[in-house]
Structures are given as C-alpha cells and as structure tokens.
C-alpha positions, 0 to 999 in steps of 0.5 A: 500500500503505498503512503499518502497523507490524507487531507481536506484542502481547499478546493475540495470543499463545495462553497460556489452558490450556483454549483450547491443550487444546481446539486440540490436541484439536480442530484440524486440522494440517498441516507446513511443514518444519521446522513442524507447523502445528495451527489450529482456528477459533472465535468470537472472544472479544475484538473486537480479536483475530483469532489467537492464536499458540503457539510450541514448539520440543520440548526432544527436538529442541533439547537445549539452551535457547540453541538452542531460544530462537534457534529460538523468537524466528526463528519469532516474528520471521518469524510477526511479518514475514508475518501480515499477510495472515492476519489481514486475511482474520480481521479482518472476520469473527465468527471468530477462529484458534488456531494452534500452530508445532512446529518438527520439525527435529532441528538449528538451521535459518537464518532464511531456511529458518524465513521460507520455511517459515512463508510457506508455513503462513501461505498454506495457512492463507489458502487454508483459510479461503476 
C-alpha cells in the first residue's frame, strides 16, 4: 500500500452558490443514518479536483452551535479518514462529484456511529459510479 497523507484542502470543499443550487436541484440522494447523502456528477472544472464536499448539520436538529460544530468537524474528520477510495475511482476520469452530508439525527451521535455511517455513503457512492 503505498503512503499518502490524507487531507481536506481547499478546493475540495463545495462553497460556489450556483454549483450547491444546481446539486440540490439536480442530484440524486440517498441516507446513511444519521446522513442524507445528495451527489450529482459533472465535468470537472479544475484538473486537480475530483469532489467537492458540503457539510450541514440543520440548526432544527442541533439547537445549539457547540453541538452542531462537534457534529460538523466528526463528519469532516471521518469524510477526511475514508475518501480515499472515492476519489481514486474520480481521479482518472473527465468527471468530477458534488456531494452534500445532512446529518438527520435529532441528538449528538459518537464518532464511531458518524465513521460507520459515512463508510457506508462513501461505498454506495463507489458502487454508483461503476
């Protein structure tokens, strides 16, 4: 296995307002519990990236801030640990994939629940893209 570090630049987060609109329009959904997982695939805009990630944990699921920050940096931090096989599959291709994390449950969940949840989403994206 060869070593690459693993990390959650810049340009693999998902911030242009017409391309969240057009994911949230277009794209397909599917859930993970405690996830809701919108994608939407199209040509890739910029050579080096491959997916561009957008997190939201709803403030009518999280009243306060300090929970739905803890929420939010889990879901990175488990996004981060397990894209790997996800953006080798986009990394050869003309494609690149949008992708929106809603959590959906109404408390704080542990880290080892989000982890499981976001392997699941990320194999059924693979599995989508074959």
């Amino acid at each position: 296995m060869e070593n690459r570090r693993l990390t959650l630049r810049r340009n693999e987060r998902l911030s242009l307002k017409r391309q969240i609109d057009r994911l949230f329009a277009e794209g397909s959904s599917f859930a993970a519990y405690p996830l809701r997982v919108v994608f939407l695939r199209e040509p890739k805009a910029d050579p080096l990236s491959t997916v561009a990630t957008l997190i939201s944990v709803p403030k009518k699921r999280l009243k306060h801030a300090v929970d739905r920050n803890y929420v939010r940096r889990r879901i990175r931090e488990c996004y981060r640990l397990n894209k790997q096989p996800l953006t080798d599959l986009l990394s050869s291709g003309a494609e690149m994939m949008l992708i929106a994390f809603i959590y959906l449950a109404a408390e704080r969940t542990t880290t080892a629940v989000i982890s499981k949840a976001m392997d699941k989403a990320i194999r059924t994206l693979c599995a989508k893209l074959e």
